[in-house]
N, CA, C and O of each residue as an XYZ file, in Angstrom:
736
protein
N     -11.133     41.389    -40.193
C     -11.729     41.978    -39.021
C     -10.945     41.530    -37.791
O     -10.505     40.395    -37.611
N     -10.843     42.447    -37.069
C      -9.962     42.037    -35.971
C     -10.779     41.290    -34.780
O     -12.006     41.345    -34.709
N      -9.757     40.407    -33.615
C     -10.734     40.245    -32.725
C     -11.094     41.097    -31.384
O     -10.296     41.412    -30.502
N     -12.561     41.409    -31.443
C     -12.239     42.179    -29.589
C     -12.088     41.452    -28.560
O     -12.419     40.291    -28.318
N     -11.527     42.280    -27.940
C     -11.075     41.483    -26.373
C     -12.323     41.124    -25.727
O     -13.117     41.765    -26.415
N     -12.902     40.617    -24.997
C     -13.855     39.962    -24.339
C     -13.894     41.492    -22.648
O     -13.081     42.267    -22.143
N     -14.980     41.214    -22.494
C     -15.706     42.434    -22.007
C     -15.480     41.974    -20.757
O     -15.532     40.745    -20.728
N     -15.129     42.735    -19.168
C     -15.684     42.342    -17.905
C     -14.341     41.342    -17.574
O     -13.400     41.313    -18.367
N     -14.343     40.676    -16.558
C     -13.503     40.021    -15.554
C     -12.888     38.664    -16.560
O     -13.730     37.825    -16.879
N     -11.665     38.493    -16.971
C     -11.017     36.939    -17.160
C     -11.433     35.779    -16.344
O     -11.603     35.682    -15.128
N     -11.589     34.706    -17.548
C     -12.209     33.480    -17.050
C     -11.011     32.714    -16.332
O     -10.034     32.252    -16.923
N     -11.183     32.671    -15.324
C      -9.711     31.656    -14.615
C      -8.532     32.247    -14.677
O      -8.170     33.215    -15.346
N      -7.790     31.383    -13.695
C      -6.163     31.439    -13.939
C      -5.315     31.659    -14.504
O      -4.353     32.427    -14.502
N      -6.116     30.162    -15.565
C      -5.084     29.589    -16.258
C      -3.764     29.077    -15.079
O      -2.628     29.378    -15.446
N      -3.865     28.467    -13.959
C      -3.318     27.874    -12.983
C      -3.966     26.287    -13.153
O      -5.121     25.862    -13.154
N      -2.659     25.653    -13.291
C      -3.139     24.262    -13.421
C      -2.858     23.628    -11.544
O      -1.779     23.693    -10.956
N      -4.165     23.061    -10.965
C      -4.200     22.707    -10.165
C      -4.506     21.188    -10.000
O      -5.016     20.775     -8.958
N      -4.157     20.267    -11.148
C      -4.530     19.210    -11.293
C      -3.995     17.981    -10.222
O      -4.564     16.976     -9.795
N      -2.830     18.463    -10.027
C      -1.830     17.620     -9.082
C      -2.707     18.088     -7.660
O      -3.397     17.233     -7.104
N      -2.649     19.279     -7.193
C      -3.221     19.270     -5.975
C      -4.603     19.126     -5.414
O      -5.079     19.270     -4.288
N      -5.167     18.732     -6.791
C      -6.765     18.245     -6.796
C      -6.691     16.683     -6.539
O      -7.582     16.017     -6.011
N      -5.395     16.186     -7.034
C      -5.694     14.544     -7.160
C      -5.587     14.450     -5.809
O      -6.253     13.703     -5.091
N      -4.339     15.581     -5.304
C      -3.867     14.842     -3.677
C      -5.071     15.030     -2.519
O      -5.099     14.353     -1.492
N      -6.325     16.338     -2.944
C      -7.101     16.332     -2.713
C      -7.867     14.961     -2.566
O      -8.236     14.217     -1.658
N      -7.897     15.009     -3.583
C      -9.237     13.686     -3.712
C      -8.562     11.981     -3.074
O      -9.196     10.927     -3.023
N      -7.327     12.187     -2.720
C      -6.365     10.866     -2.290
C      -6.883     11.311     -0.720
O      -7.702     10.644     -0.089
N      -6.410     12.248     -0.339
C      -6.438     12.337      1.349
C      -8.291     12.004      1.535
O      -8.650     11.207      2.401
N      -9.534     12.845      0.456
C     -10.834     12.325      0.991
C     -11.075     10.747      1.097
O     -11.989     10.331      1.809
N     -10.221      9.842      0.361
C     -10.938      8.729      0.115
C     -10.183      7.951      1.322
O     -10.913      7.231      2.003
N      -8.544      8.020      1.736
C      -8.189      7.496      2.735
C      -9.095      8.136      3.520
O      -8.612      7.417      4.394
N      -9.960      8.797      4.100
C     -10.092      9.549      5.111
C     -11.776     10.177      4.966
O     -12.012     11.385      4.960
N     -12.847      9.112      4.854
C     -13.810      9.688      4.065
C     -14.313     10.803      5.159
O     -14.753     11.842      4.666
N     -14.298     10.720      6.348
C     -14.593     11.733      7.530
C     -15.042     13.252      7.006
O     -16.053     13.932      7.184
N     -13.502     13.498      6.097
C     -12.831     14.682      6.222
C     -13.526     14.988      5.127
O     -13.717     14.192      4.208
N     -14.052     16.464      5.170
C     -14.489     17.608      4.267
C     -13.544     17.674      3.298
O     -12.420     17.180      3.385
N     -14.098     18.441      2.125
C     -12.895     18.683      1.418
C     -12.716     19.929      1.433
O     -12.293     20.020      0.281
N     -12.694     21.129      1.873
C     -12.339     21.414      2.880
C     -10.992     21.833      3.381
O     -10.046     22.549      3.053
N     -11.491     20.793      4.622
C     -10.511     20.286      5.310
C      -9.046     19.688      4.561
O      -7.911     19.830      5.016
N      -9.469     18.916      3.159
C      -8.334     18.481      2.720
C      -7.731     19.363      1.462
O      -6.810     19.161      0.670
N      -8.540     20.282      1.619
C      -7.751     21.569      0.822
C      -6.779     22.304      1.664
O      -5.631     22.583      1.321
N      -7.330     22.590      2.781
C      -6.368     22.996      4.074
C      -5.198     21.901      4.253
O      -4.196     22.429      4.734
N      -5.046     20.522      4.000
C      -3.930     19.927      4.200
C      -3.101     20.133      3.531
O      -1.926     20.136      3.896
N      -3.679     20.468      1.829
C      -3.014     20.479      0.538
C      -2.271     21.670      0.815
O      -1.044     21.576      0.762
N      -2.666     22.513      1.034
C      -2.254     24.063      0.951
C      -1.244     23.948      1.790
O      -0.126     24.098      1.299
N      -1.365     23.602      3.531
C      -0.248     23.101      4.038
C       0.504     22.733      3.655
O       1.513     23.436      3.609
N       0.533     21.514      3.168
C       1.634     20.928      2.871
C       2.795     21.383      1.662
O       4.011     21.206      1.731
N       2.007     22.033      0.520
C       2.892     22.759      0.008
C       3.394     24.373      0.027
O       4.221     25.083     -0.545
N       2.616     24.454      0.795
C       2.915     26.197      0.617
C       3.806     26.381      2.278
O       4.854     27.026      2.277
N       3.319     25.811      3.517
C       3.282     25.919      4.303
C       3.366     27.459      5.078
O       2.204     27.843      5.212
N       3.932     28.057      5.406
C       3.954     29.200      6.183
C       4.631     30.457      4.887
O       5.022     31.555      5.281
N       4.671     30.150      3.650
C       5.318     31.106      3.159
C       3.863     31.853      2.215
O       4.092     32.666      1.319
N       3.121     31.641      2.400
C       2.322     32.846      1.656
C       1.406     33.692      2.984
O       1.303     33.240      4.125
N       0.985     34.602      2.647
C       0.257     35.351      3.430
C      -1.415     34.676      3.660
O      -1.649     33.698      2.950
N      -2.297     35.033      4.381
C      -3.425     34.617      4.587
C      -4.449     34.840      3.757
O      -5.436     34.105      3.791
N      -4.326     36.221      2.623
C      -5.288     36.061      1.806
C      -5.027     35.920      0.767
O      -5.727     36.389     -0.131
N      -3.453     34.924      0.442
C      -3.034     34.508     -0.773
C      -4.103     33.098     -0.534
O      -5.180     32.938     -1.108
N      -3.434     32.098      0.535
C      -4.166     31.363      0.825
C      -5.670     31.440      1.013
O      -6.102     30.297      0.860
N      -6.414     32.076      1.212
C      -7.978     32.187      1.050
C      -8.129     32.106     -0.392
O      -8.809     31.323     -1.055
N      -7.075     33.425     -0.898
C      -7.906     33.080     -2.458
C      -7.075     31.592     -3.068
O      -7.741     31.225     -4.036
N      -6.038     30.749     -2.880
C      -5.554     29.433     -3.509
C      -6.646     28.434     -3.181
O      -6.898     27.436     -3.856
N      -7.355     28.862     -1.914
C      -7.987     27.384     -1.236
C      -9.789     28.059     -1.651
O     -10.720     27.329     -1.310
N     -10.053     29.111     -2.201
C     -11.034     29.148     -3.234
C     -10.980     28.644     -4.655
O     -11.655     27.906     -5.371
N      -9.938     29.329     -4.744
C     -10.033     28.358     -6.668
C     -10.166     26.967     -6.728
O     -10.557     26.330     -7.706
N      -9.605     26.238     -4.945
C      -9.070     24.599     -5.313
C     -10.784     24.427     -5.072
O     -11.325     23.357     -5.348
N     -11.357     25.278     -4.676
C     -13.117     24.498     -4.188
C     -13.825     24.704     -5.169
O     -14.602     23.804     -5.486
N     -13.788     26.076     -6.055
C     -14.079     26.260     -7.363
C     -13.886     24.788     -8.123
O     -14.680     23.906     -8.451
N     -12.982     24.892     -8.198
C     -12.102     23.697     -9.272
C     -13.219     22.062     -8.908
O     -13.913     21.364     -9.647
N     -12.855     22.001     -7.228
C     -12.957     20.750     -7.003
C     -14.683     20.975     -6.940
O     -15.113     19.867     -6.620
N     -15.938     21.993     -7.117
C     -16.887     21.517     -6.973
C     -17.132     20.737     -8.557
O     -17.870     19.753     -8.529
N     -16.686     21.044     -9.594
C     -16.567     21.075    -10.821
C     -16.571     19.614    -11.389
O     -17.406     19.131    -12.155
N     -15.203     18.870    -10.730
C     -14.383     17.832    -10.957
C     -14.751     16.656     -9.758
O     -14.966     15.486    -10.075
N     -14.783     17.019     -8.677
C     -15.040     16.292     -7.380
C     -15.393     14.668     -7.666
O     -14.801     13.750     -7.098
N     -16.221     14.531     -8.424
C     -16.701     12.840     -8.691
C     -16.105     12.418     -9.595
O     -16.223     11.202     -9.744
N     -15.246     13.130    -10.565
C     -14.576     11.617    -11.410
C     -13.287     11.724    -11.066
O     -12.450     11.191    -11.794
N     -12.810     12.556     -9.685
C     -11.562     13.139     -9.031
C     -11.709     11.847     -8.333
O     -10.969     10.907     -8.624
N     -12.897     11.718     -7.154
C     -12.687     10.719     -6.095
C     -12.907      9.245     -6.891
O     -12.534      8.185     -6.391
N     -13.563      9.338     -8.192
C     -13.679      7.667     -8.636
C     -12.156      7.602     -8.863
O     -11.758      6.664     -8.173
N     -11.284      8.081     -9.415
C      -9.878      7.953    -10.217
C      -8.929      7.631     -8.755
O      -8.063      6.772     -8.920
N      -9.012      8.189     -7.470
C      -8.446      8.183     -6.714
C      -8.562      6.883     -5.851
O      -7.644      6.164     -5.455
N      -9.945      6.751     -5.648
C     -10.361      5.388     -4.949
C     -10.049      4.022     -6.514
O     -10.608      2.963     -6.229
N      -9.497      3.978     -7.575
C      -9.260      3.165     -8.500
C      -7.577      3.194     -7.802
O      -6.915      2.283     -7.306
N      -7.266      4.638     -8.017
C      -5.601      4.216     -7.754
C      -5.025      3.350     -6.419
O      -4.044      2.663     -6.136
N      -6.686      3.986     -5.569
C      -6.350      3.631     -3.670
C      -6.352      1.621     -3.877
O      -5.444      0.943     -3.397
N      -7.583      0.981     -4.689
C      -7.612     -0.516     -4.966
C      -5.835     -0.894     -5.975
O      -5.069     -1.841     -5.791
N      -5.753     -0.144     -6.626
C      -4.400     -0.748     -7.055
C      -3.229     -0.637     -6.231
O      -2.166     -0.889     -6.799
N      -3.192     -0.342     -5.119
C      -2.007     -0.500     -4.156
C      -2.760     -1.278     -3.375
O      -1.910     -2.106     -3.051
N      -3.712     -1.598     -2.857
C      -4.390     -2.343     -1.862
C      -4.280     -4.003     -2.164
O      -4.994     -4.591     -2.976
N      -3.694     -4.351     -1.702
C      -3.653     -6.079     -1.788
C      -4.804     -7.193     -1.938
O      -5.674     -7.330     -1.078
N      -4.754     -7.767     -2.793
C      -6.163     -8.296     -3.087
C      -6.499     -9.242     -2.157
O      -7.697     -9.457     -1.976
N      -5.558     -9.940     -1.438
C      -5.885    -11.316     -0.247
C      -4.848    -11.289      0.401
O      -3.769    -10.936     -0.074
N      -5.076    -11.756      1.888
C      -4.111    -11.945      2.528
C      -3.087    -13.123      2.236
O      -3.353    -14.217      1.739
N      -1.870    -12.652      2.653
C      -1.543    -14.306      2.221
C      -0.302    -13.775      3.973
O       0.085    -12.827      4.657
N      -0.221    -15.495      3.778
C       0.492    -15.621      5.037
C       1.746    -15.332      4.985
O       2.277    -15.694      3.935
N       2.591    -14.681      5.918
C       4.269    -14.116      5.662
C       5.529    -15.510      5.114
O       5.385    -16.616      5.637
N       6.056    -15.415      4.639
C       6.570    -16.009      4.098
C       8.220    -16.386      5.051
O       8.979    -15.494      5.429
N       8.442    -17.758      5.255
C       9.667    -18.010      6.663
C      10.374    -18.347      5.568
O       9.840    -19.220      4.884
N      11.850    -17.751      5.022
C      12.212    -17.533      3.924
C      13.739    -18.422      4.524
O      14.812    -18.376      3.924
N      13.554    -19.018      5.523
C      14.534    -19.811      6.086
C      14.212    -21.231      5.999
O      15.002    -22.171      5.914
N      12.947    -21.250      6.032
C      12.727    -22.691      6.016
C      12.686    -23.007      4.369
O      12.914    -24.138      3.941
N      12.317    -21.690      3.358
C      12.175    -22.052      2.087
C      14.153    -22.428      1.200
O      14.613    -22.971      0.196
N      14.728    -21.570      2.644
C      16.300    -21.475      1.844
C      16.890    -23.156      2.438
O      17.990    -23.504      2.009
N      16.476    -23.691      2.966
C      17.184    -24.568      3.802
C      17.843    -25.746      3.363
O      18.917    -26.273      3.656
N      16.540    -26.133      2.266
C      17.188    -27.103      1.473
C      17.218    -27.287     -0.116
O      17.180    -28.288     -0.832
N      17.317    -25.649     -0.429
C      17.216    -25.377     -1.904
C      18.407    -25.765     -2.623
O      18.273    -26.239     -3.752
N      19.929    -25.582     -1.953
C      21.065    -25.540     -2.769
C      21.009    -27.756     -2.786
O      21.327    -28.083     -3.929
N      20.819    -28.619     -2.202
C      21.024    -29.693     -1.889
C      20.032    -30.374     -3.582
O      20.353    -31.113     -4.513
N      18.807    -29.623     -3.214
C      17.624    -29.940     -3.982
C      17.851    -29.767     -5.362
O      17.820    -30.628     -6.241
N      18.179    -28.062     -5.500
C      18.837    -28.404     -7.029
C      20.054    -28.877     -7.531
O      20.449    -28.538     -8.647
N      20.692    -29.643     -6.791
C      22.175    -29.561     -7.333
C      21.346    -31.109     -7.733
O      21.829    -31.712     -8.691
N      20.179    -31.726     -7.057
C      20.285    -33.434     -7.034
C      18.874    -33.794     -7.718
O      18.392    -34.925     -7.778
N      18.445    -32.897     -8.100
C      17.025    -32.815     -9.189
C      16.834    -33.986     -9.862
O      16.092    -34.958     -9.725
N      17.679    -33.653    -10.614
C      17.670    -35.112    -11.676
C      17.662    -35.884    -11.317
O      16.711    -36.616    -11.593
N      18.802    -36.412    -10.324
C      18.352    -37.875     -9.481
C      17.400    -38.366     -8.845
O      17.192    -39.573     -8.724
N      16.514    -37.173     -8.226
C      14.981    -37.167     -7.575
C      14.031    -37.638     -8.523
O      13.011    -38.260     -8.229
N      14.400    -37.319     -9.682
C      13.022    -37.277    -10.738
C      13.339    -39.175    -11.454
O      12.408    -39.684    -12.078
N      14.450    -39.863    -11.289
C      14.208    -41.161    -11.390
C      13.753    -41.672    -10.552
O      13.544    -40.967     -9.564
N      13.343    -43.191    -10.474
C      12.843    -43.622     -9.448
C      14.019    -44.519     -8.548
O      13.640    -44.860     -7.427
N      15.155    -44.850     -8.879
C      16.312    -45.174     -8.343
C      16.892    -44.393     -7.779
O      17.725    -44.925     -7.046
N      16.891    -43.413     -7.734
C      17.632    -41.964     -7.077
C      16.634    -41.224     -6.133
O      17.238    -40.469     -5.371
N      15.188    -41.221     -5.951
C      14.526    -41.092     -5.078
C      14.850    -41.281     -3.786
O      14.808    -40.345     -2.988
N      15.242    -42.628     -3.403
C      15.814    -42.965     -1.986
C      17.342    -42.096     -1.601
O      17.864    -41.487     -0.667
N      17.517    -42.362     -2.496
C      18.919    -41.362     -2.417
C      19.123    -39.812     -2.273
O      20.093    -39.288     -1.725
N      18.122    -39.194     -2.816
C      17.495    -37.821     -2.850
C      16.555    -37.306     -1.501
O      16.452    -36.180     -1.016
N      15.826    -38.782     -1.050
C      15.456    -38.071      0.734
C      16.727    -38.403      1.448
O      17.257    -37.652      2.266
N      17.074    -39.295      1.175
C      18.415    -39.253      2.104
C      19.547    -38.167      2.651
O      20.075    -38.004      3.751
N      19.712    -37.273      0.930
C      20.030    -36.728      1.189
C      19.600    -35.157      1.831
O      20.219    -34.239      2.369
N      18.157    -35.429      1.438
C      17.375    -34.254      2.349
C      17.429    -34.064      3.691
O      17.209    -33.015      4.297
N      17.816    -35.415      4.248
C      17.369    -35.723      5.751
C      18.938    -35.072      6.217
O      19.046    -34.424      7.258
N      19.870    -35.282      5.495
C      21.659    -35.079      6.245
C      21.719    -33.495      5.587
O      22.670    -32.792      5.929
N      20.777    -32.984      4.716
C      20.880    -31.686      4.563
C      20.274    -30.872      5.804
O      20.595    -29.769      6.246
N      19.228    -31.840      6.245
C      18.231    -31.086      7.136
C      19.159    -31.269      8.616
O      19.308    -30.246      9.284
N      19.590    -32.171      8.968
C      20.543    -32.094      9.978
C      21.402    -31.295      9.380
O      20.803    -30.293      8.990
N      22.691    -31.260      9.086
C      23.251    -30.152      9.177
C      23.107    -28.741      9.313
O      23.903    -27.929      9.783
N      21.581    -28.514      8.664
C      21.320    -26.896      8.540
C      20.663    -26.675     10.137
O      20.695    -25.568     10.675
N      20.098    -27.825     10.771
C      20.118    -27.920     12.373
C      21.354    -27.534     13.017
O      21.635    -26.411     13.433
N      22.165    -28.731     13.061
C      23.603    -28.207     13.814
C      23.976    -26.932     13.783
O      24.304    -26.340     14.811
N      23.964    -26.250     12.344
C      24.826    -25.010     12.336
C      23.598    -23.862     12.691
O      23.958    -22.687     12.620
N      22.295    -24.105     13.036
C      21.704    -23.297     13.881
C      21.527    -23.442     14.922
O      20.962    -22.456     15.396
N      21.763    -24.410     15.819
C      22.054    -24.898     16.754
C      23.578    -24.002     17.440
O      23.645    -23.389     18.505
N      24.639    -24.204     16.431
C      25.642    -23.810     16.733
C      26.383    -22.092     16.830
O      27.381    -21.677     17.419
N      25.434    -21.461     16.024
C      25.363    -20.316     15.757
C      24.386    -19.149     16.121
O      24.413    -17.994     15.695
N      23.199    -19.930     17.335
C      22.449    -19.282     18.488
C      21.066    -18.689     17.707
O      20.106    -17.998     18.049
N      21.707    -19.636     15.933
C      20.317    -18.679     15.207
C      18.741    -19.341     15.364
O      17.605    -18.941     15.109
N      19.327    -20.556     15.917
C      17.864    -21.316     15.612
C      17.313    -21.014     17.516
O      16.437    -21.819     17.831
N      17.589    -20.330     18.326
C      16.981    -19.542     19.252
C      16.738    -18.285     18.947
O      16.079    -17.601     19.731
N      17.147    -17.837     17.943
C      16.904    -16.629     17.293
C      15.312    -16.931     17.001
O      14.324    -16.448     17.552
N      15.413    -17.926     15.910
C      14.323    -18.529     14.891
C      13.119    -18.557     15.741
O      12.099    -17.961     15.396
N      13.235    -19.542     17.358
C      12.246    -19.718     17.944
C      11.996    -18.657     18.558
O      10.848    -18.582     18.995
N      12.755    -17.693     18.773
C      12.283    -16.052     19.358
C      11.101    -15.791     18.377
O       9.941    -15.791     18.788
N      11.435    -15.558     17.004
C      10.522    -14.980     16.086
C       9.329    -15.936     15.667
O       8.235    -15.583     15.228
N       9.678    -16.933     15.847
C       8.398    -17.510     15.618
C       6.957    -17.237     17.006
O       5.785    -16.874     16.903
N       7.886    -17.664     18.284
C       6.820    -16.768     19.036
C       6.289    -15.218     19.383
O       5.214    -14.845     19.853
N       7.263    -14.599     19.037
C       6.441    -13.408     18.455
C       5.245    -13.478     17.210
O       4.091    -13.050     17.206
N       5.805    -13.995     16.465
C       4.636    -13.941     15.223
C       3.549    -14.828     16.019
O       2.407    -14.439     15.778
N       3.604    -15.763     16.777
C       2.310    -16.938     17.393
C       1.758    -15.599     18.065
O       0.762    -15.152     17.497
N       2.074    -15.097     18.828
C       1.775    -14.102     20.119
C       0.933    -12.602     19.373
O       0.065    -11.950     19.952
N       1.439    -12.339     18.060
C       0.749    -11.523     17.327
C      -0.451    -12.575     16.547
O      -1.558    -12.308     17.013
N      -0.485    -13.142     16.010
C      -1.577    -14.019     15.456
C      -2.505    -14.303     16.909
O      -3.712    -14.433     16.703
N      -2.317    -14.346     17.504
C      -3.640    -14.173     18.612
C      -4.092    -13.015     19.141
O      -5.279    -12.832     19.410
N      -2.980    -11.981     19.360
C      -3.291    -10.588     19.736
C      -4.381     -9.725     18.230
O      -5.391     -9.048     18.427
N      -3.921     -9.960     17.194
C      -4.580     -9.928     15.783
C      -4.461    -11.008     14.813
O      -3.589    -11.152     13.957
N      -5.396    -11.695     15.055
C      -5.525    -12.923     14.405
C      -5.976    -12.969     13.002
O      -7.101    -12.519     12.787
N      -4.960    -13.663     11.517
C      -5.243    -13.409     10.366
C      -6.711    -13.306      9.638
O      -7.036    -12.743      8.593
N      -7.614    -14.205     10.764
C      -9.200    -14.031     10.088
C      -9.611    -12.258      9.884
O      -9.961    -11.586      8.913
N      -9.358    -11.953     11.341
C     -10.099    -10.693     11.996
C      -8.813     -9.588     10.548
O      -9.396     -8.635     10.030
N      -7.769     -9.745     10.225
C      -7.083     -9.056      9.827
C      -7.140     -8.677      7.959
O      -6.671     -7.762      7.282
N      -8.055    -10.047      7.603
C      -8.857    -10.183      6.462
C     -10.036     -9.443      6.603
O     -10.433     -8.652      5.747
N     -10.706     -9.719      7.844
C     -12.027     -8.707      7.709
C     -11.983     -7.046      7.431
O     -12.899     -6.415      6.902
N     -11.018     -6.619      7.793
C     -10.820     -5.454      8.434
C     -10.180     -5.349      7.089
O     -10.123     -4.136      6.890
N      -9.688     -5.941      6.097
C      -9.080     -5.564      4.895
C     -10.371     -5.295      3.916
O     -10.531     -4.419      3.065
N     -11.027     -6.105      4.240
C     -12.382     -6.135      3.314
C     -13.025     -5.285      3.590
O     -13.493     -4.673      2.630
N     -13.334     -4.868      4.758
C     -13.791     -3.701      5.084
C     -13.641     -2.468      4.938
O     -14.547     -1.641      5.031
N     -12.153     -2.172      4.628
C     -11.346     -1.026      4.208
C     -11.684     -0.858      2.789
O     -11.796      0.270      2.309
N     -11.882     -2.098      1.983
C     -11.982     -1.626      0.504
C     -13.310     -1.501     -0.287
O     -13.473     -1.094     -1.438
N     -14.508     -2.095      0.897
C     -15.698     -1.987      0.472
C     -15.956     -0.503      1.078
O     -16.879      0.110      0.540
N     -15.244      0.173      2.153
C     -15.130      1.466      2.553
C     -14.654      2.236      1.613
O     -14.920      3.433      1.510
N     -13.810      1.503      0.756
C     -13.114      2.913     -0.309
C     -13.846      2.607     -1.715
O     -13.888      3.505     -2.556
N     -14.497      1.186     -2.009
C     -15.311      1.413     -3.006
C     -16.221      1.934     -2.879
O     -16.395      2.839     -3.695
N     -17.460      1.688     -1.708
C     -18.425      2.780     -2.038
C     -18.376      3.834     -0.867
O     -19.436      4.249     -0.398
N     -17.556      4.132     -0.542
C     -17.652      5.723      1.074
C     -18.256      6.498     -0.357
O     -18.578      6.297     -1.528
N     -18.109      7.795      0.972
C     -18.965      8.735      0.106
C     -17.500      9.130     -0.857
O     -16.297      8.875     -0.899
N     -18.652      9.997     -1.628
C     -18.128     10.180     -3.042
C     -18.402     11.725     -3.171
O     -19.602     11.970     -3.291
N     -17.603     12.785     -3.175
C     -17.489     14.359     -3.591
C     -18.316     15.227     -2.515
O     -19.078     16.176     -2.700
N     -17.936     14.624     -1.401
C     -18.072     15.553     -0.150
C     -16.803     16.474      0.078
O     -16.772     17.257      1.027
């Protein structure tokens, strides 16, 4: 027996809109404000931009609302999961990668001698003529006014936004993206 064709209007596309549903559901969760909507209108922008006509776009930015009333909540849980895995779990303080280089080559070349107890004295000693020299030659080379430039910038930003207030406002962002709204 053969099969009949199915009666009346085709179900869907068959247009996979999965990619522009996720970017959907990425722009609601940065942005819980925004309708979705609104972030179907970004989507559509952004890829189509000025090259389709206006009621190509009416009917693309119907199917994506079709689609997204459908999907909408395990769209924005998957999105706000991906938004916590780029989001940094604690602040940590910037790292002065000059003061960490300064006396690394001295330190390991003289390890072993540090780790007896006869070579100890000998091992700050030589920390102390490592640490002068890496003075002089910033001294001499205008970098260590460089150094104190940047360090008061960073003092001058730590009071203008101070790391407490900059933790709050992190925590706040992610208890905002764990529970904001969800399939608006």
């Amino acid at each position: 027996m053969t099969k009949k064709r199915a009666r009346g209007r085709p179900k869907g596309t068959g247009i996979d809109d999965a990619a522009r549903l996720e970017r959907v559901a990425d722009i609601m969760v940065k942005n819980p404000s925004q309708s979705a909507t609104s972030a179907i209108n970004r989507v559509i922008g952004s890829e189509y931009g000025r090259s389709i006509t206006t009621e190509q776009e009416a009917s693309i930015r119907r199917r994506l609302q079709r689609k997204w009333r459908v999907t909408c909540s395990e769209r924005m849980e998957a999105a706000r999961e991906r938004l916590l895995e780029l989001t940094p779990v604690r602040y940590q303080e910037p790292v002065n990668v000059l003061d960490q280089i300064s006396g690394l080559h001295s330190y390991a070349k003289h390890i072993n001698d540090s780790l007896r107890p006869a070579g100890l004295q000998q091992a700050l000693e030589q920390a102390k003529n490592v640490t002068r020299v890496h003075d002089e030659i910033f001294e001499a080379s205008g970098a260590k006014a460089f150094r104190q430039q940047v360090e008061q910038i960073r003092r001058l930003n730590d009071i203008m936004n101070p790391p407490a207030l900059r933790h709050l406002r992190e925590i706040s962002e992610r208890m905002r993206i764990t529970f904001g709204r969800a399939g608006q």
